[in-house]
N, C-alpha and C positions, 0 to 999 in steps of 0.2 A: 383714767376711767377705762375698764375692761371695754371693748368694741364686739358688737354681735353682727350676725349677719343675718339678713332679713331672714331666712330662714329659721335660723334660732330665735329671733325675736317672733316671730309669727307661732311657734310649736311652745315658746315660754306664755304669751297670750293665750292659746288656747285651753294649756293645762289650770293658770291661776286666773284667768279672766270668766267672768260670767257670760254665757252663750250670748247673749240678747242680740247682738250685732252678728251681719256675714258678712263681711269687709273684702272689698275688692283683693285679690294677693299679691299688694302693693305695701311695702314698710317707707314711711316719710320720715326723712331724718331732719331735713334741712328745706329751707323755703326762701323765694325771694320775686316777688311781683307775681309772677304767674308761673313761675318755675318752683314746681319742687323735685326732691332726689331724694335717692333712696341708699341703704349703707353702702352701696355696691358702686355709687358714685353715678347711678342712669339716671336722666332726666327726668322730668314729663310735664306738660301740661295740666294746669289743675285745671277742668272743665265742672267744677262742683260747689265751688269757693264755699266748703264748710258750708251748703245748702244757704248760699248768700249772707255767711259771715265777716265774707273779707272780699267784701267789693272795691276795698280801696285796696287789693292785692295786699301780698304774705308781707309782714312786714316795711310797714310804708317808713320812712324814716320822722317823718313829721309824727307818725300815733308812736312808734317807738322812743323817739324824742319825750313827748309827753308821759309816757310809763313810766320811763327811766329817770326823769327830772323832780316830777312826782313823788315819786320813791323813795328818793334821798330825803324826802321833807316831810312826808305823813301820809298816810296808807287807807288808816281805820279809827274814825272815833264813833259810829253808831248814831243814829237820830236822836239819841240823851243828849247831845250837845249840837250846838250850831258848827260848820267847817265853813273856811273859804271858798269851798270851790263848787258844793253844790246848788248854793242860790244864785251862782253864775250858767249852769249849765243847765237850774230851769229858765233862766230869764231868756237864756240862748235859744232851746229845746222852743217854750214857749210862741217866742217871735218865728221861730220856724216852722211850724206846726196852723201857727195862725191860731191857739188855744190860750185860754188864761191860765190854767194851771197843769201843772205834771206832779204825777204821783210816780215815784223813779222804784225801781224792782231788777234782780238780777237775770233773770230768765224767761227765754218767751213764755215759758208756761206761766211764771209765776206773773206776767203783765197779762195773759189771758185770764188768769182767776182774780187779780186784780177788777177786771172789767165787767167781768161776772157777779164779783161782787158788789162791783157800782153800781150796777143794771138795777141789782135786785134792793140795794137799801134803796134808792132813789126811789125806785116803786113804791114801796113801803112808808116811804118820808113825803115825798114830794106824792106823785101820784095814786096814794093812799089806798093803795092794792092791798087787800086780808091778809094775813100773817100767814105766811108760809104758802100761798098762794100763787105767785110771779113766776112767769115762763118767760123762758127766752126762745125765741126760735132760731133753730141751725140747719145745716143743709147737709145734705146727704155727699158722703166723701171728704168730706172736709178735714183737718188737720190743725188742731190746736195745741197740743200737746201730747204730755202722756200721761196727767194727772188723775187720778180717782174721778175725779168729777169732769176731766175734759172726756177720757175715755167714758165716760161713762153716756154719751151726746155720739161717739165715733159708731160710724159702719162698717170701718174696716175690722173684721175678725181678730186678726194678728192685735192689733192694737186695744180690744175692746171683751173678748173672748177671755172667760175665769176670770174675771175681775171686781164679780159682784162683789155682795149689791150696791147696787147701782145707783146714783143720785138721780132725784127727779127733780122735774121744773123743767126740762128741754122739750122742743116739737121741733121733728125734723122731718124737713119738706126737698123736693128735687131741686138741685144748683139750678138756676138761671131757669127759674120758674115765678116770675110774680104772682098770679093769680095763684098759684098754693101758699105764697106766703101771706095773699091778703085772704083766703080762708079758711087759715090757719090762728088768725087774729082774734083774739077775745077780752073781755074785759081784764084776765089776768097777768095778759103779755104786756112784760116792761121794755126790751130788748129787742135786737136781730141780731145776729153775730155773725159777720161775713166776712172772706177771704177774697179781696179783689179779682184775685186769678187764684184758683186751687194748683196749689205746688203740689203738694206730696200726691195728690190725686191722678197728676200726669200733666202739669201744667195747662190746665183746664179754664179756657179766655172766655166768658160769659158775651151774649149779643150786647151789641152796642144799644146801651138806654138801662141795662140791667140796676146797676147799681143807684141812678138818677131814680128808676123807679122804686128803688126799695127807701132811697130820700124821701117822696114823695109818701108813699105809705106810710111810714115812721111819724113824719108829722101830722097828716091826718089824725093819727089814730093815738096821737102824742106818748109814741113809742120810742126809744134812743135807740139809733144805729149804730151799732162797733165794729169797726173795720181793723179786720188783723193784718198788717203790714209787714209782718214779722220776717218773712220769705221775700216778700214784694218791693219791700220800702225803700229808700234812701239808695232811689238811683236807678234800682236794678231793672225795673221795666221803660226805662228814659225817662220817668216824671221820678221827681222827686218822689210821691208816694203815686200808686197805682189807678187810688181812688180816683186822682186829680185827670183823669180822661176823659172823666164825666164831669156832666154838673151837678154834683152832690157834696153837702158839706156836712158829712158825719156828725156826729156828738160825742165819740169816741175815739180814738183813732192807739190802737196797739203797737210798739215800739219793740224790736228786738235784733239779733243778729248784727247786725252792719251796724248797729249802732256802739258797741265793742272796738270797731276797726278792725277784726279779727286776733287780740291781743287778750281780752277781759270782757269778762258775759257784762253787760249791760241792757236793761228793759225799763220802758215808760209806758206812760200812759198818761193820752192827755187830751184835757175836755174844759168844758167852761163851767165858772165858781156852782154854776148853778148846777152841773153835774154833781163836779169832783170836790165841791164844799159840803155833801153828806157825809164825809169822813169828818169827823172830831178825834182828840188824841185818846191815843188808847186804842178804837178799833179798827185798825189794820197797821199792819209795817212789815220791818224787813233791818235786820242787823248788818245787813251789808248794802243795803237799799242806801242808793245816795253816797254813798262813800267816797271821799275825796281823788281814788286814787283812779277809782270807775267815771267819774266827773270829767277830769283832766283827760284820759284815754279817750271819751264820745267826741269830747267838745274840739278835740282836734280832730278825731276821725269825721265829724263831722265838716272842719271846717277843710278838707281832704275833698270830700265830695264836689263840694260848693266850689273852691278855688282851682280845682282840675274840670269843672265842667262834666265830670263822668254821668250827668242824666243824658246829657248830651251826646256825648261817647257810644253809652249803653244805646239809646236811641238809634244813631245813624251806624255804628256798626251790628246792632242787632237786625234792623234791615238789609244787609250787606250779608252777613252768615245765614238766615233765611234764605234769602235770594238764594245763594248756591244751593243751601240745603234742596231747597223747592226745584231744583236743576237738577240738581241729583234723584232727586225722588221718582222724574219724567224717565231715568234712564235705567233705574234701580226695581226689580223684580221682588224687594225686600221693605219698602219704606209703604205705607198708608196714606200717612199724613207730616206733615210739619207743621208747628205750632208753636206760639210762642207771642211776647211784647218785650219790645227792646231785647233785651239779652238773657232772660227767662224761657228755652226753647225746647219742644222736645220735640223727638223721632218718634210716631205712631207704628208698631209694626204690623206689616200682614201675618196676618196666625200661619201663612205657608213658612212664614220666614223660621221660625222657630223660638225660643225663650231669648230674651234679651241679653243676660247676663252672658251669653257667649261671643256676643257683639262687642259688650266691654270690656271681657278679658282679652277680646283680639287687638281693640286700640287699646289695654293697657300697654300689651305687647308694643307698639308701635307708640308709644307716647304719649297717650292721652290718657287722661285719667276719666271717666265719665259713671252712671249710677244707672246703674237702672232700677225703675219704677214699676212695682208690679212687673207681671215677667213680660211684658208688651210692650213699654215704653224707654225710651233711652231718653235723657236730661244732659242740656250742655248749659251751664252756668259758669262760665269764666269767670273771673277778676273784671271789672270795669275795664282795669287800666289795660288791656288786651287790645293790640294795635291790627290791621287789616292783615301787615306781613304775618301775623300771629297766627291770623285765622285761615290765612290761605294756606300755611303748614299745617293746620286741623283737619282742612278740607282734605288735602292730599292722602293725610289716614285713614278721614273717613271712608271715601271713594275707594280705599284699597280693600276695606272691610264691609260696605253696604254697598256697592255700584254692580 
């Protein structure tokens, strides 16, 4: 096979690839735990993990194991027939979830319109809401996808802008605002659709009580919560899912990202019969929804999380990389804020500092690979499996590039 060099490979992207993305100018060739490299044979840190798709780090051997085992045996039969391996990875999915049933889908988008559209038959079936009537309410900044209809609920421009027209049914109120979501509340809202912590937003950590209150509202007013995990979930904020900081026990809860292992898009959604039993056959699926070879790849990625302890991990070493960062920021002319849960953390910057993205190419330079957010905010999302020694040679780039 002909060998290129990041440079050729970056100007062949540019010419056949469609603009949509501005990619760090970094080419990935190779990957292992928290280390990727690039053709030229340089290291780096991944501080991004595929925006929390590979919490169990770049090829774990246990999900690789199950891809490749998998494989040799059966791939693809489609929900027209029964397989082995998907009524094991709801029954698993289920029990860990603490839900009765999952509705399995390949994309987070495609588990956010999944939910959407359970919000809104239930209304219509169970809670016997007029035809075409049911609102769901969203929150301002939020991030669900990139679908017709999620864009269609987004504030962000980039994301939302020429896309009409637009689907209706959504009310969208300020993040980590109860009293506008309770009077926003009308006979026709079925739904709330909330993001634990807003990722793409800037890793945006709502007051303590937030989401217990929108529990609380929900039933009142016999509304179903959906909590998109999809960024948050399986690990990455030290709880198994985000939600569980509080006391609130969803009706919904959205599956995506890390549930793949970072090998194979896999998405769920999962709620109780009395939810997700408004589906009958025929109206909703997915030809690659459930698939044996997506099944075998969660269910060990899942059981990756669980037997390594990485909520645990994420937890005390995300208090650990704060800590410093918040050291640094006392001594730094350039930082705002730090924020973050578990291992979900960003850099706020001062408007004196200047655009972000100049921050990251200087730690690309120096080995860290990181995103920035809007042109203000810098995002560090490692691998789980990322050890203190790890982070104390993070620290070291960082402080060369912010201090």
């Amino acid at each position: 096979m002909q060998k290129y060099s990041s440079q050729e490979l970056m100007a062949i992207e540019h010419k056949y690839g469609a603009h949509n993305y501005h990619p760090l100018e970094v080419v990935i060739s190779k990957a292992d735990g928290i280390w990727v490299e690039d053709p030229e044979g340089k290291r780096y840190i991944d501080m991004l993990s595929a925006y929390s798709a590979v919490n169990q780090g770049h090829r774990h051997p246990a999900v690789i194991k199950a891809l490749k085992d998998q494989a040799d045996v059966l791939t693809l039969t489609s929900r027209a027939f029964f397989n082995d391996r998907w009524p094991l990875f709801a029954r698993k999915l289920a029990e860990l979830t603490g839900k009765e049933m999952i509705l399995p889908m390949n994309t987070g988008a495609e588990a956010v319109e999944t939910a959407i559209k359970t919000m809104r038959k239930w209304g219509y079936l169970v809670k016997k809401v007029k035809a075409d009537k049911a609102e769901i309410i969203v929150f301002a900044d939020n991030f669900h996808g990139r679908t017709t209809t999620i864009v269609s609920f987004s504030t962000d421009p980039d994301g939302h802008d020429n896309y009409g027209p637009y689907t209706p049914g959504f009310k969208i109120v300020p993040y980590d605002d109860l009293p506008a979501v309770e009077k926003a509340i009308n006979k026709n809202t079925v739904g709330i659709l909330v993001e634990p912590i807003q990722g793409e937003a800037g890793v945006v950590v709502p007051k303590e009580g937030f989401l217990a209150g929108l529990g609380k509202i929900a039933k009142k007013h016999n509304v179903l919560l959906a909590v998109d995990e999809i960024q948050t979930g399986f690990c990455r904020t030290g709880k198994l899912f985000a939600y569980q900081y509080e006391d609130v026990d969803p009706d919904i809860i959205i599956m995506g990202k890390a549930l793949g292992g970072g090998v194979f898009p896999v998405s769920a959604v999962a709620a109780n019969e009395s939810v997700l039993g408004v589906f009958k056959p025929g109206t909703h699926g997915s030809t690659f929804g459930g698939n044996p070879l997506a099944c075998a790849v969660a269910m060990a990625a899942i059981d990756v999380l669980i037997d390594e302890k990485l909520a645990q991990r994420a937890a005390e070493n995300g208090d650990y990389f704060m800590a410093q960062l918040r050291l640094l920021q006392k001594r730094s002319d350039k930082i705002k804020l730090v924020r973050g849960k578990g291992l979900l953390i960003a850099i706020v910057l001062k408007k004196s500092a200047g655009k972000a993205r100049q921050y990251t190419t200087a730690l690309k330079t120096r080995g860290l690979l990181c995103k920035e957010t809007h042109d203000w905010i810098i995002r560090f999302a490692p691998p789980l499996v990322i050890t203190r020694a790890d982070i104390d040679f993070a620290m070291e780039k960082i402080r060369e590039v912010l201090g």
